[in-house]
N, C-alpha and C positions, 0 to 999 in steps of 0.2 A: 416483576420479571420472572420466567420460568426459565429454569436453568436445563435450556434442551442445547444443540448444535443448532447453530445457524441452519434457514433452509435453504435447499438450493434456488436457483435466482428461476422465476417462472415466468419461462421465453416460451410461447409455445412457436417452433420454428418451423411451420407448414401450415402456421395460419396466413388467410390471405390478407393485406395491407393495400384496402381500397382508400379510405380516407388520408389525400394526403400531407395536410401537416400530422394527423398519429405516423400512418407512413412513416413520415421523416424523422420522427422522435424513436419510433420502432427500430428502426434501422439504423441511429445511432447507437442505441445503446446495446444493441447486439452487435455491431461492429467494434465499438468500443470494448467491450467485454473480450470478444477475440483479441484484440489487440493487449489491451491489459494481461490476460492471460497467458501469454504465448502463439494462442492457436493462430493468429497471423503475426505469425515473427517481425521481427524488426527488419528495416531493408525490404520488406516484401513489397511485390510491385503487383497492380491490381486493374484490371481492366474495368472502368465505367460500363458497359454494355455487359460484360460476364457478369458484376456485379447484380445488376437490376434483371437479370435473368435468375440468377439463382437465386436471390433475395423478392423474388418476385413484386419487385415493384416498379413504376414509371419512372422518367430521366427524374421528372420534377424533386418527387423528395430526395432522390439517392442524391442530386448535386446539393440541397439540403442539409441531406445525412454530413457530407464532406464535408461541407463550408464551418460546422460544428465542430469535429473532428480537427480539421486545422487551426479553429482559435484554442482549441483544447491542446494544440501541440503535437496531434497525433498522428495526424496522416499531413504529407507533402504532394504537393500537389505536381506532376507531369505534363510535359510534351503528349500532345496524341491521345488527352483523353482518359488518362492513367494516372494512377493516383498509388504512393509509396508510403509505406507505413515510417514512421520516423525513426530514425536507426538508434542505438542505442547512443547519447550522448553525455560526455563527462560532464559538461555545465549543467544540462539539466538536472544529471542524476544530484552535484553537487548543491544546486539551488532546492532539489528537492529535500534533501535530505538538513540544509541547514533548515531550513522552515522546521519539518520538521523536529527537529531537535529543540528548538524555542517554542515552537506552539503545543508541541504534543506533553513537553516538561511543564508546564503551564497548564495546560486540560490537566495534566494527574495532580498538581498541587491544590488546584483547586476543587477536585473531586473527593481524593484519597477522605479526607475530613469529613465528608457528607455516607461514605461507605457501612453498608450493616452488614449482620450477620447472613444473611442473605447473599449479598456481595462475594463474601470473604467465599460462602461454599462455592457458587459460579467458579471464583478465581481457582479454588483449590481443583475444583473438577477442571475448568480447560487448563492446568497445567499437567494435570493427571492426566488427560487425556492427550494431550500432545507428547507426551513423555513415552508413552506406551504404544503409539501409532508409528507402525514404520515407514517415511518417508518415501520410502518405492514404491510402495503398492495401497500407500492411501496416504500420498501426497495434500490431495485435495482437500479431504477430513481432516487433515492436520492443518493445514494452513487455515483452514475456517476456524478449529479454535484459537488459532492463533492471533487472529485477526479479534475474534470477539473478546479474548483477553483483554489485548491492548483498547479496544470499544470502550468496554466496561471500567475503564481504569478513568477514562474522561468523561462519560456522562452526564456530570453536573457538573460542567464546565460552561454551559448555556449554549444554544442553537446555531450562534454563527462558526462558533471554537471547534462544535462538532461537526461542523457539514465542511468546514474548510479542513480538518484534521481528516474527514473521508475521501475528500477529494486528493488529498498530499498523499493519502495511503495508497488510493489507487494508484497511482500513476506510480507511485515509487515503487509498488510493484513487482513491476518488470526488470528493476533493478536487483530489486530484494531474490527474484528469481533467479537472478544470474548468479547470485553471490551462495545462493544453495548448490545450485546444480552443480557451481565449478569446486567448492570446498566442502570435499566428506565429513568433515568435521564439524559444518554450522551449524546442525540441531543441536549438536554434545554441547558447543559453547554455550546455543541461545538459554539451554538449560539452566543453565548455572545464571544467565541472567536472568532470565526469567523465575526463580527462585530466589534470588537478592530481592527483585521487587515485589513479588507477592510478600514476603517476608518485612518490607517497608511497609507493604499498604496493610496487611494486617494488625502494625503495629500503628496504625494513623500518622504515619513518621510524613505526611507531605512532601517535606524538604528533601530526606532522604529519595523517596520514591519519584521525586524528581529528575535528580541528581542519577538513579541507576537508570530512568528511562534515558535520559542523553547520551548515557556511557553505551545505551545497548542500540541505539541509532547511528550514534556514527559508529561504533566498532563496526556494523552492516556497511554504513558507507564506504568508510575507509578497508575495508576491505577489497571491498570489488574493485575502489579505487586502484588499490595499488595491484590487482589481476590485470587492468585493461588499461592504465598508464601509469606505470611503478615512478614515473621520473615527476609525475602532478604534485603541487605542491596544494594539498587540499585545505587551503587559509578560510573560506568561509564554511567548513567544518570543524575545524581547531576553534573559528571566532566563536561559533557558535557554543560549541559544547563548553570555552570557557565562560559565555555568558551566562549559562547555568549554574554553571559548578563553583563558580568565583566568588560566591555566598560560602564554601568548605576549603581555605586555603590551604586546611593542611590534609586533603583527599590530592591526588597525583591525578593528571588528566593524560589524554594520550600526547 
């Protein structure tokens, strides 16, 4: 592996989309990407006809593109032809964030051990590099190494561990975005976690660097949680994180 930044995702978005199951795959995951991102907020409501006009494509794949989108959970579907991006929801964020907290503590146990010197510098650089990156004006950059951090922590964790631990990341997302935007504070915290665990996996601690990826998943969840329903009692976040941690009884959980 060469230890550069992730590249950016290469959409070219003015190319034309004749064949239509590419079409339809084209145009999910550029819908998808807006939606994971931000750029079509949540709640957002969408016109079928606007969409295939500006996405220049036929009805055929754009109701395609959708039909994908909604087993993915992402867009609901409309009266009249119109189609609503999925709002921001407690159960999901919650469902998403217990998985991950068992599958992703589980990717790095059984990675951390397989990690070389190689590794360790990636990790030391995308922590340096998120550390020194100001979140206002290169948001994007930081979030990408942020992202490949946690990648690189599951790796040799095998194929299915990894594609379902990319897919829990995307989608959680949206969530993880809400929890930056509304607390000035989340980088300073994620710092400090993010330094406990590189500080585990440099030491092949497994167990440990299990243990602080859970702590630093639901602190994410449980935060936003209690931003957007302080009264939620978030039990398959607590089950979760004590199903990890419950191997160190005498570590505190939240």
């Amino acid at each position: 592996m060469t230890d550069v930044a992730p590249g950016e995702p290469q959409v070219e978005a003015d190319a034309p989309l004749e064949d239509e199951p590419l079409a339809a795959t084209s145009l999910h995951d550029r819908l998808r990407e807006a939606i994971l991102t931000g750029e079509l907020p949540a709640g957002a409501v969408m016109s079928q006809v606007e969409l295939a006009r500006d996405f220049n494509v036929s009805r055929t794949p754009l109701r395609e593109a959708i039909r994908m989108l909604q087993r993915e959970g992402l867009i609901e579907a409309e009266a009249n032809r119109r189609v609503r991006v999925a709002p921001i929801s407690l159960e999901d964020l919650e469902q998403l964030y217990a998985l991950r907290i068992v599958t992703e503590s589980l990717g790095v146990r059984l990675t951390v051990p397989h990690l070389d010197a190689e590794d360790d510098a990636f990790l030391v650089e995308a922590v340096r590099q998120m550390n020194q990156l100001d979140a206002a004006t290169n948001f994007v950059q930081k979030d990408r190494w942020h992202r490949a951090f946690h990648e690189r922590l599951v790796q040799h964790a095998g194929a299915r561990i990894v594609a379902a631990l990319r897919d829990l990341r995307d989608h959680a997302g949206r969530y993880r975005r809400l929890y930056v935007q509304s607390h000035a504070q989340a980088w300073a915290v994620a710092e400090v976690e993010h330094d406990a665990l590189l500080e585990a996996a440099r030491a092949r601690d497994a167990q440990r660097a299990g243990v602080q990826t859970a702590r630093h998943l639901a602190r994410t969840a449980l935060t936003v949680i209690s931003t957007i329903a302080p009264e939620h009692e978030p039990t398959a976040i607590r089950t979760a994180l004590r199903s990890v941690t419950e191997a160190t009884p005498s570590e505190d959980v939240f």
